[in-house]
ROSE-4610 file (N, C-alpha, C; in Angstrom, 1 decimal, always signed):
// ROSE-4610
residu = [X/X/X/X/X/X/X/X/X/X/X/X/X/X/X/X/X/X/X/X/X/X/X/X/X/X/X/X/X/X/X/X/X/X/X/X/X/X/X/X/X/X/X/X/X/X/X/X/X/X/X/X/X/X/X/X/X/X/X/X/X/X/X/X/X/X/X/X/X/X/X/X/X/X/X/X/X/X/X/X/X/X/X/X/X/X/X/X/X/X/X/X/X/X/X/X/X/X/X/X/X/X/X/X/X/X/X/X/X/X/X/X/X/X/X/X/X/X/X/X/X/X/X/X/X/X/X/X/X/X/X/X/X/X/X/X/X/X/X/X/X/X/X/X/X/X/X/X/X/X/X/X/X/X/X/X/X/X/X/X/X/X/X/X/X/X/X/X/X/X/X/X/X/X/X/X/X/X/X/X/X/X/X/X/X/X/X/X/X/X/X/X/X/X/X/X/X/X/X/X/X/X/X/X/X/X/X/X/X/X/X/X/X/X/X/X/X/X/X/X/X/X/X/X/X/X/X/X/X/X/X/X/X/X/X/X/X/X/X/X/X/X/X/X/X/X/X/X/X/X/X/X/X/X/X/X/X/X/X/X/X/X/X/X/X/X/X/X/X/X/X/X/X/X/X/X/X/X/X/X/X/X/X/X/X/X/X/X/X/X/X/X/X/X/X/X/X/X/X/X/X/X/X/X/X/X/X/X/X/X/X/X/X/X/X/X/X/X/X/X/X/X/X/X/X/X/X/X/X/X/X/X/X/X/X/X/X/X/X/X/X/X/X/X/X/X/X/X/X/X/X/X/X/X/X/X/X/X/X/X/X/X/X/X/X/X/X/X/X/X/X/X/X/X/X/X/X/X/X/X/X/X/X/X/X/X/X/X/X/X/X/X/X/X/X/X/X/X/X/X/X/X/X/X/X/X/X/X/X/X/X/X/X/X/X/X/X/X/X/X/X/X/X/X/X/X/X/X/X/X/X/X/X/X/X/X/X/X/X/X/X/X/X/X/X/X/X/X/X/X/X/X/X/X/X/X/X/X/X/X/X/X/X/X/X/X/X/X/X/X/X/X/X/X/X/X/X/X/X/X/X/X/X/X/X/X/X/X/X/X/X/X/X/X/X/X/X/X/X/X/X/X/X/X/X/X/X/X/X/X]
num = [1/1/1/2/2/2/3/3/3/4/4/4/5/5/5/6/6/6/7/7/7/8/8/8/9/9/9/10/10/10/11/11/11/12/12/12/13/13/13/14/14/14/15/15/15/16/16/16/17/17/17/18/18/18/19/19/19/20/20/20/21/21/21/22/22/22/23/23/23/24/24/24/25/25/25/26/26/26/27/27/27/28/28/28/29/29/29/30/30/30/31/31/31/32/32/32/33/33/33/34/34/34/35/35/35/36/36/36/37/37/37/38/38/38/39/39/39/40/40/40/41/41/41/42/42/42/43/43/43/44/44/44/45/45/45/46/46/46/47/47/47/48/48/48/49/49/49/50/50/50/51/51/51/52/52/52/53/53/53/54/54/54/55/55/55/56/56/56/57/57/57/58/58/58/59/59/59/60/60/60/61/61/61/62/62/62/63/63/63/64/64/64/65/65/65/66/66/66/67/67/67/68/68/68/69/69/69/70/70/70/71/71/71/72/72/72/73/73/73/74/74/74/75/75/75/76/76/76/77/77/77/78/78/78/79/79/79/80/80/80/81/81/81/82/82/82/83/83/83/84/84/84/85/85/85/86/86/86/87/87/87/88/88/88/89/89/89/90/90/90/91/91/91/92/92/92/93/93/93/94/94/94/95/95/95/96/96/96/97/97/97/98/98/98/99/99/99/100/100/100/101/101/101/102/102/102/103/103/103/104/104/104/105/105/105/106/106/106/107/107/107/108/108/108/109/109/109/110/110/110/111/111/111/112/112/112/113/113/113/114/114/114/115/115/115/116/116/116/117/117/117/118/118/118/119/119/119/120/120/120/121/121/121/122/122/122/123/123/123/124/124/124/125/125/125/126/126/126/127/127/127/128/128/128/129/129/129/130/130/130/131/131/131/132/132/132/133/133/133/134/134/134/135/135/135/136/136/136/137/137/137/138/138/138/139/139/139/140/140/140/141/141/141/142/142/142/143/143/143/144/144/144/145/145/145/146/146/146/147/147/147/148/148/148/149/149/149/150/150/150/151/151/151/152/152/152/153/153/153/154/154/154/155/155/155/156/156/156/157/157/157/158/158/158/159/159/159/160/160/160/161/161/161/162/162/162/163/163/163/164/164/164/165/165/165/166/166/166/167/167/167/168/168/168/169/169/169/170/170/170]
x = [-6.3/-6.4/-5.9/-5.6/-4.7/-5.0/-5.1/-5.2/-4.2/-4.3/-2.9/-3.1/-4.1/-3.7/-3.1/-3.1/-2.7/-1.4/-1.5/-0.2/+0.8/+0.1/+1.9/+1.9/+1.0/+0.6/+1.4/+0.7/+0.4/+1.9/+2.9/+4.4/+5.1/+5.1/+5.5/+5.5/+4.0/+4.0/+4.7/+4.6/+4.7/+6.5/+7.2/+8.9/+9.5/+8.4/+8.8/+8.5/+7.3/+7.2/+8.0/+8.9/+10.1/+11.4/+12.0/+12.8/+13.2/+11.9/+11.8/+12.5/+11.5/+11.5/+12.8/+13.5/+14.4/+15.8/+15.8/+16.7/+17.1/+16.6/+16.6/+16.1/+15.7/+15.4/+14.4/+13.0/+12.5/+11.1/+10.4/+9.1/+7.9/+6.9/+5.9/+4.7/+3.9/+2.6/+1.3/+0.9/-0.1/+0.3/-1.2/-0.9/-1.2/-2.4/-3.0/-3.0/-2.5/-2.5/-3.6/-4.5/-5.8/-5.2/-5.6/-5.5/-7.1/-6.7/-7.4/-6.9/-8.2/-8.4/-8.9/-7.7/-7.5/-7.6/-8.3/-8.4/-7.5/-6.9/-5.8/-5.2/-3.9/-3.1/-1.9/-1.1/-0.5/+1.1/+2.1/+2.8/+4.0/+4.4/+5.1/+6.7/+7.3/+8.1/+9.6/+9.7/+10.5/+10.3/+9.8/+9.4/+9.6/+10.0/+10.6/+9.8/+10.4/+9.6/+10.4/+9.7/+10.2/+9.1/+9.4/+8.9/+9.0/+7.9/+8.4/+7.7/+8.5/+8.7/+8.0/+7.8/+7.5/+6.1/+5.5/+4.1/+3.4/+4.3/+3.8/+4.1/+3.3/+3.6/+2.9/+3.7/+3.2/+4.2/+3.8/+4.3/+4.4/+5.4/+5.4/+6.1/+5.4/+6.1/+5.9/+7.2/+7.1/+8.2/+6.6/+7.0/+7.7/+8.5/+9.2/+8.8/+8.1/+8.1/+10.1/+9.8/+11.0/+12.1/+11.2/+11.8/+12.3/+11.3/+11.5/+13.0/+13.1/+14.1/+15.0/+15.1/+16.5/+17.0/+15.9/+16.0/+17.1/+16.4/+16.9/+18.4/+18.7/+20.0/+20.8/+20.4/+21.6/+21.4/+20.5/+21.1/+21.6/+21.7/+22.7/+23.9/+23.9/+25.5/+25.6/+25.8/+25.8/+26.3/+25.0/+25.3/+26.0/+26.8/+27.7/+26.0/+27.0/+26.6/+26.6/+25.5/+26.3/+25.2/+26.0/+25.2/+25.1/+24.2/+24.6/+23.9/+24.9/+24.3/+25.2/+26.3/+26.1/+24.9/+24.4/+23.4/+22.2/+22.1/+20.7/+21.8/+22.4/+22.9/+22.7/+22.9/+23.0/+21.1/+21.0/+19.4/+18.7/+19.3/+18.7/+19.2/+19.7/+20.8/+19.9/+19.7/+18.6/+17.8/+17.1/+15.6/+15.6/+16.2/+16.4/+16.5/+17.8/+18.1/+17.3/+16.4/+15.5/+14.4/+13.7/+12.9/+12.9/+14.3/+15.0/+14.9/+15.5/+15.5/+14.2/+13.3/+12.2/+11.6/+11.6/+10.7/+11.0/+12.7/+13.3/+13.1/+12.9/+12.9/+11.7/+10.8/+9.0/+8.4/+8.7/+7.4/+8.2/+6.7/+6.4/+5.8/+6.0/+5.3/+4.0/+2.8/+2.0/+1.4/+1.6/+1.2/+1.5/+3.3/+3.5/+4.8/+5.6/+6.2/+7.4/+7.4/+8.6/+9.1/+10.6/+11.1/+10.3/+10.7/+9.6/+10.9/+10.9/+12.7/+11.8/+12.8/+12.7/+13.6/+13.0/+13.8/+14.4/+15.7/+16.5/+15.3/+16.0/+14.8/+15.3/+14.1/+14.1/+13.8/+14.3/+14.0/+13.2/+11.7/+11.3/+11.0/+11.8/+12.0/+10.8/+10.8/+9.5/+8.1/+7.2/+5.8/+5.0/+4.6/+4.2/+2.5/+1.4/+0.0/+0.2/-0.2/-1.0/-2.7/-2.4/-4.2/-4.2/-5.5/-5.7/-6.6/-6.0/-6.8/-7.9/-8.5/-9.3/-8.1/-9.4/-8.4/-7.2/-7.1/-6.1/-6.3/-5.7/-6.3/-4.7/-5.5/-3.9/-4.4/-3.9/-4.0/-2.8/-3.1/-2.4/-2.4/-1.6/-1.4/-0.5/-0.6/+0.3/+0.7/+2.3/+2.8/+3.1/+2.4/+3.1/+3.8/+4.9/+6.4/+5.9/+7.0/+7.0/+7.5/+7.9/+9.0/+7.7/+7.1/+6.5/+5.6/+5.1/+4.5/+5.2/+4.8/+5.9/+5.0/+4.4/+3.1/+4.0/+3.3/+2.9/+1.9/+2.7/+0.7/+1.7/+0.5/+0.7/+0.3/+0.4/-0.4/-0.3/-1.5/-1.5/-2.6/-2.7/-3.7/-5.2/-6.2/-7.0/-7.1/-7.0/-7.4/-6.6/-5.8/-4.7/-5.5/-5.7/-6.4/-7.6/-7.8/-9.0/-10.1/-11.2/-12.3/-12.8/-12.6/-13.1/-12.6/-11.7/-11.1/-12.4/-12.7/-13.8/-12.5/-12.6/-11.5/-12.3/-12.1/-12.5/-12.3/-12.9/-12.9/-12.8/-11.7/-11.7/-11.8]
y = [+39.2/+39.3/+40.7/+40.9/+42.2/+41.9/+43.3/+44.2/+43.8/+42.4/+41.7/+43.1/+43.1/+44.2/+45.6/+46.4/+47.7/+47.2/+46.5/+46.7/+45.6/+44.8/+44.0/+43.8/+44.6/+43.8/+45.7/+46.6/+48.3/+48.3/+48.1/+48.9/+47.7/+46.7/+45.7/+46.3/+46.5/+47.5/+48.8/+49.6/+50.7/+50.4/+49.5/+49.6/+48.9/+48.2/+47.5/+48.7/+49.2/+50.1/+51.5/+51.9/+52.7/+52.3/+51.0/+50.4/+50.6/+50.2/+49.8/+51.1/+52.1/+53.6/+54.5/+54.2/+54.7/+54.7/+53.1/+52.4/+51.7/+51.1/+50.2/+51.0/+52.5/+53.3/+52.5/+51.9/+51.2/+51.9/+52.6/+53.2/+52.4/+52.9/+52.0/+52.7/+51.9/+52.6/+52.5/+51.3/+51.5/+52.2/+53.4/+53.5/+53.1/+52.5/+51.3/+50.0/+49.5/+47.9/+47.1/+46.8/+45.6/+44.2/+44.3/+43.2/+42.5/+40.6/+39.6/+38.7/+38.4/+37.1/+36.0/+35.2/+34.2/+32.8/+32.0/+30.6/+29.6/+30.1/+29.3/+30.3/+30.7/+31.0/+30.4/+31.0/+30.8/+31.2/+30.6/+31.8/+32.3/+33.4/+34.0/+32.4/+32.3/+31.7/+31.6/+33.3/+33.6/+34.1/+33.2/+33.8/+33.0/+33.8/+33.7/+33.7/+32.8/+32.4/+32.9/+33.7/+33.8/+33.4/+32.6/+32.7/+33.3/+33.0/+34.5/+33.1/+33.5/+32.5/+33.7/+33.0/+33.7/+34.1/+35.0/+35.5/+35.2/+36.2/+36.2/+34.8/+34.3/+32.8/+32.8/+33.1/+33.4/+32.6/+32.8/+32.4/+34.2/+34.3/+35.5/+35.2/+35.8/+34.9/+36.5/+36.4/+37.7/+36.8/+37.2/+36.7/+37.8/+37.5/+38.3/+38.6/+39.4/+39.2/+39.3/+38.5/+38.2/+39.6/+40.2/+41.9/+42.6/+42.3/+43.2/+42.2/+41.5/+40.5/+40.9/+40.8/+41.3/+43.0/+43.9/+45.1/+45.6/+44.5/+44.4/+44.2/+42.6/+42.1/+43.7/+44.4/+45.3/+46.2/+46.7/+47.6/+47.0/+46.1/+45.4/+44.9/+45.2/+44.5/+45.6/+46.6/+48.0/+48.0/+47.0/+46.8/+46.0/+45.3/+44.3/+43.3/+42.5/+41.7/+40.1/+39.1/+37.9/+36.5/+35.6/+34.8/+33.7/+32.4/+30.9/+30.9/+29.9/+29.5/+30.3/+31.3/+32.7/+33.7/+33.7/+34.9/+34.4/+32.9/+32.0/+32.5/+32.1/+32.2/+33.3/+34.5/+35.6/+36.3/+35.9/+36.5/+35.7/+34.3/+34.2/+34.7/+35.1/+35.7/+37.5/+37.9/+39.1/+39.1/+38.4/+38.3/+37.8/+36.8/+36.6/+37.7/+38.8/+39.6/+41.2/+41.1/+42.0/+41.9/+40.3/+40.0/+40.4/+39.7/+39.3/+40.8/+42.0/+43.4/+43.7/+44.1/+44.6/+44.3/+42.6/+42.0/+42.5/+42.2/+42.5/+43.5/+45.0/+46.0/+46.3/+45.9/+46.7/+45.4/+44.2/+43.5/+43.8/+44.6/+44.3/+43.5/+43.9/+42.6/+43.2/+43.2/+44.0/+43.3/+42.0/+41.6/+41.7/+41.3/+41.8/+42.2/+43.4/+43.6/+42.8/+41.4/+40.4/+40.3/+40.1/+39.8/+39.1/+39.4/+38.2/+37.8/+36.4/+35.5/+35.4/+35.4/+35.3/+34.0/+33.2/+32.2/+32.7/+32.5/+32.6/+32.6/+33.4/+33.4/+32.1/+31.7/+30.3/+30.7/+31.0/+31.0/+29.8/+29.6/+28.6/+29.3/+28.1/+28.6/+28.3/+27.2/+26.7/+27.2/+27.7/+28.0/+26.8/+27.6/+26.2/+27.4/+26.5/+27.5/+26.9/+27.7/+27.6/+27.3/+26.4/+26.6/+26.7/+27.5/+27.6/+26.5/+26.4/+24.9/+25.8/+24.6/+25.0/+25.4/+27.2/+27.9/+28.7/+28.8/+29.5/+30.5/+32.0/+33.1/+33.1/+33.1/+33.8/+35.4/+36.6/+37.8/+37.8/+38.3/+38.2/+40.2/+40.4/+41.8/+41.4/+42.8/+43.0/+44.2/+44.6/+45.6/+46.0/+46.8/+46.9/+47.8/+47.6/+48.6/+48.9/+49.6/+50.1/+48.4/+47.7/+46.8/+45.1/+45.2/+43.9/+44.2/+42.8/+42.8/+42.3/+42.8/+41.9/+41.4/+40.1/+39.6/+39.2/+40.0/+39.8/+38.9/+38.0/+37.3/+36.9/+36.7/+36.4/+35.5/+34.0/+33.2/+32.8/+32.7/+32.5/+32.0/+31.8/+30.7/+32.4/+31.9/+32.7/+33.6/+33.2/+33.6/+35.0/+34.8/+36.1/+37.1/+37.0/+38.4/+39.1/+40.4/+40.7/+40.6/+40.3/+40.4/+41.2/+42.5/+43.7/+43.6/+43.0/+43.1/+43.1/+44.1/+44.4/+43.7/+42.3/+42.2/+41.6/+41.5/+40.7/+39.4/+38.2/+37.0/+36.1/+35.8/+35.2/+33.4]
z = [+112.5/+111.1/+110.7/+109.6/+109.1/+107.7/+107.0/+105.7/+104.9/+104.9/+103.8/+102.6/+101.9/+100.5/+100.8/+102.0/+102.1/+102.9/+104.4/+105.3/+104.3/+103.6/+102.5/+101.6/+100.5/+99.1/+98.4/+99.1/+98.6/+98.5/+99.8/+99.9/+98.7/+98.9/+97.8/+96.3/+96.2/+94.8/+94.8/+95.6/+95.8/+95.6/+95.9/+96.3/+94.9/+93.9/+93.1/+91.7/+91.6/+91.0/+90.8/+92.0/+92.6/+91.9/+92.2/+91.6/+90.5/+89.7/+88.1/+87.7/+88.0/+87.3/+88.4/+89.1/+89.6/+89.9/+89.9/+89.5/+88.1/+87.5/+86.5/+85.2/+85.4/+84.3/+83.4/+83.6/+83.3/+83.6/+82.5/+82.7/+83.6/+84.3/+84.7/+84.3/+83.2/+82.5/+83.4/+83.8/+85.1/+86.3/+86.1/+87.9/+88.6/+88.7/+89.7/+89.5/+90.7/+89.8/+90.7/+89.7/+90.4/+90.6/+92.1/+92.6/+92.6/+92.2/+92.0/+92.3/+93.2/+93.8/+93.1/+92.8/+91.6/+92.2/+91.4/+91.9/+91.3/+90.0/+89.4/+88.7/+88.5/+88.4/+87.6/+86.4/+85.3/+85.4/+85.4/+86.1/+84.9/+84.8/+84.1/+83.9/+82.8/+82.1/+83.3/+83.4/+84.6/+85.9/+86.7/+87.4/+89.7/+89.5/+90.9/+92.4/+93.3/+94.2/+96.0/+96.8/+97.8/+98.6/+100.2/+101.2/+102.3/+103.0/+104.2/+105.6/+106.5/+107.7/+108.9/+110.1/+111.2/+111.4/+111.9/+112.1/+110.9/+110.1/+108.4/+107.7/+107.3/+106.2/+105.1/+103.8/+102.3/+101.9/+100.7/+99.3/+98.2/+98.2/+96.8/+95.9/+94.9/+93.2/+92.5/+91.8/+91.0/+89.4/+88.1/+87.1/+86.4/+85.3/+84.4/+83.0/+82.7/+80.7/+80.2/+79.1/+78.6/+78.6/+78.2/+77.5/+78.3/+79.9/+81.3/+81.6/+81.6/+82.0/+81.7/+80.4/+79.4/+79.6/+79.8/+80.0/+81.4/+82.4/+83.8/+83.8/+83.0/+83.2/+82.4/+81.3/+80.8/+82.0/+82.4/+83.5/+84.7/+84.6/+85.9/+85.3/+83.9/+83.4/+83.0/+83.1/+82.2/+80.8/+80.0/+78.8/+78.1/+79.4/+78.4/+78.1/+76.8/+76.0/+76.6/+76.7/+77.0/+76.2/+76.3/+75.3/+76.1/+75.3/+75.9/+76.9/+77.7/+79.4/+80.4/+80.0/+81.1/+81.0/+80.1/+80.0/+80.8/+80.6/+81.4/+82.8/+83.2/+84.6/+85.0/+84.2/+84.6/+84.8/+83.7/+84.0/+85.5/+85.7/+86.9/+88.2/+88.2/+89.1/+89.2/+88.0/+88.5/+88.5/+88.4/+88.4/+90.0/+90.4/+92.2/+92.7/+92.0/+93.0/+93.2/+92.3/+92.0/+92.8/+92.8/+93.7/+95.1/+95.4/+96.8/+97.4/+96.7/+97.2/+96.9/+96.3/+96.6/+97.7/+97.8/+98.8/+99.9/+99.8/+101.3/+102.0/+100.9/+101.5/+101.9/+100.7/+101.5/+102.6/+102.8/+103.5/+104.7/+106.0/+107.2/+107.7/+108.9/+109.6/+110.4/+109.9/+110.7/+111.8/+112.4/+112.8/+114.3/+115.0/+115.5/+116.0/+114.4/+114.3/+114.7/+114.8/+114.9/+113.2/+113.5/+112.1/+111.2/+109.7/+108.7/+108.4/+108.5/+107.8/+105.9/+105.2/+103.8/+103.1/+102.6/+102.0/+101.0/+100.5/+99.3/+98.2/+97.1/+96.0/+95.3/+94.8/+93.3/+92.2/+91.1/+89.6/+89.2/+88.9/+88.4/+86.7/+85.6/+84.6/+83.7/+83.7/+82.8/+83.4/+82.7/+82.9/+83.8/+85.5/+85.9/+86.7/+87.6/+87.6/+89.2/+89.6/+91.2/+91.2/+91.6/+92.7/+93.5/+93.8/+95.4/+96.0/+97.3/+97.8/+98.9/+99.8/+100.6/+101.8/+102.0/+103.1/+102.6/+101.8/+101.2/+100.6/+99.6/+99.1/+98.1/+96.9/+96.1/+95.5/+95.8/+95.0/+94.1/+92.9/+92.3/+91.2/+90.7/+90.5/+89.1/+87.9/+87.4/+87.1/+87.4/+87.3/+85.4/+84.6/+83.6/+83.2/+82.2/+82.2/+80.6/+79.8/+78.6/+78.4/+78.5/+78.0/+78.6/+79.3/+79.3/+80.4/+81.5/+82.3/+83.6/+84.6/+86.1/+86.7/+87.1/+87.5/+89.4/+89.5/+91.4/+92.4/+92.7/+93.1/+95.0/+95.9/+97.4/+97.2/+98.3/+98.5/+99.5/+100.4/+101.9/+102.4/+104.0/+104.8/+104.8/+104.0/+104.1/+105.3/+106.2/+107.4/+107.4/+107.0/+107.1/+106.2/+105.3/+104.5/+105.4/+104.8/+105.3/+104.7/+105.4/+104.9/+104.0/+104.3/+103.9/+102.3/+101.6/+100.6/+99.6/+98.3/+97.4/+96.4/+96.0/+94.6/+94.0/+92.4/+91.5/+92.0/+91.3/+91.7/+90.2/+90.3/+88.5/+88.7]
């Protein structure tokens, strides 16, 4: 068993938070982001879905506020303008690829340092909620920006978390 919230939950924030404000010129107003241990879960409108294969086996979903979305696509289109169903193509296309690189770059594998494989990201568009079943743990986080919220949540075979975790319990 391993410190799911420090060895893969902490660098995840820590690389996505980096990003926002480093790349994407995109303020980040929380410093700390509480993590919660959630039994059902809501998920952001846009919000995107990676898995992780090998030692490690999660679910990570990182949702979009509208605003953060929009914000994202102009700094990745450097301002151009777009309308219709390129702009829908296009927003999903960064919201994947925003996911896809943070994830890619912060998760280790603490377990035993074998590769973690990553599924292509999925844009799930319509608002859809997780439960957690028996044996299972979802933490869930929100990063917030001047511009919206970025909802972070893991979900995995309990066993993998640690015990020692002090989280709210909603």
């Amino acid at each position: 068993m391993y410190d799911t919230y420090s060895q893969l939950l902490v660098p995840i924030i820590s690389r996505l938070k980096s990003f926002l404000e480093d790349d994407m010129n995109i303020a980040v107003v929380n410093d700390e982001s509480k993590i919660i241990n959630s039994e059902h879960i809501t998920l952001k409108e846009n919000t995107v879905l990676i898995g992780t294969g090998g030692s490690v086996q999660l679910i990570i979903t990182m949702g979009f506020d509208d605003l953060v979305l929009e914000n994202l696509v102009e700094e990745f289109c450097y301002g151009e303008v777009y309308e219709g169903e390129e702009l829908i193509e296009i927003q999903e296309s960064v919201a994947c690829e925003v996911s896809n690189t943070v994830i890619g770059n912060a998760i280790k594998n603490p377990i035993d340092d074998s590769v973690i494989n990553i599924t292509p990201p999925i844009l799930i568009r319509e608002a859809k909620s997780l439960a957690k079943y028996k044996n299972s743990m979802i933490l869930e986080t929100k990063i917030i920006t001047v511009d919206g919220d970025i909802q972070l949540t893991v979900i995995g075979p309990k066993d993998v978390f640690s015990d020692k975790l002090d989280l709210k319990e909603v």
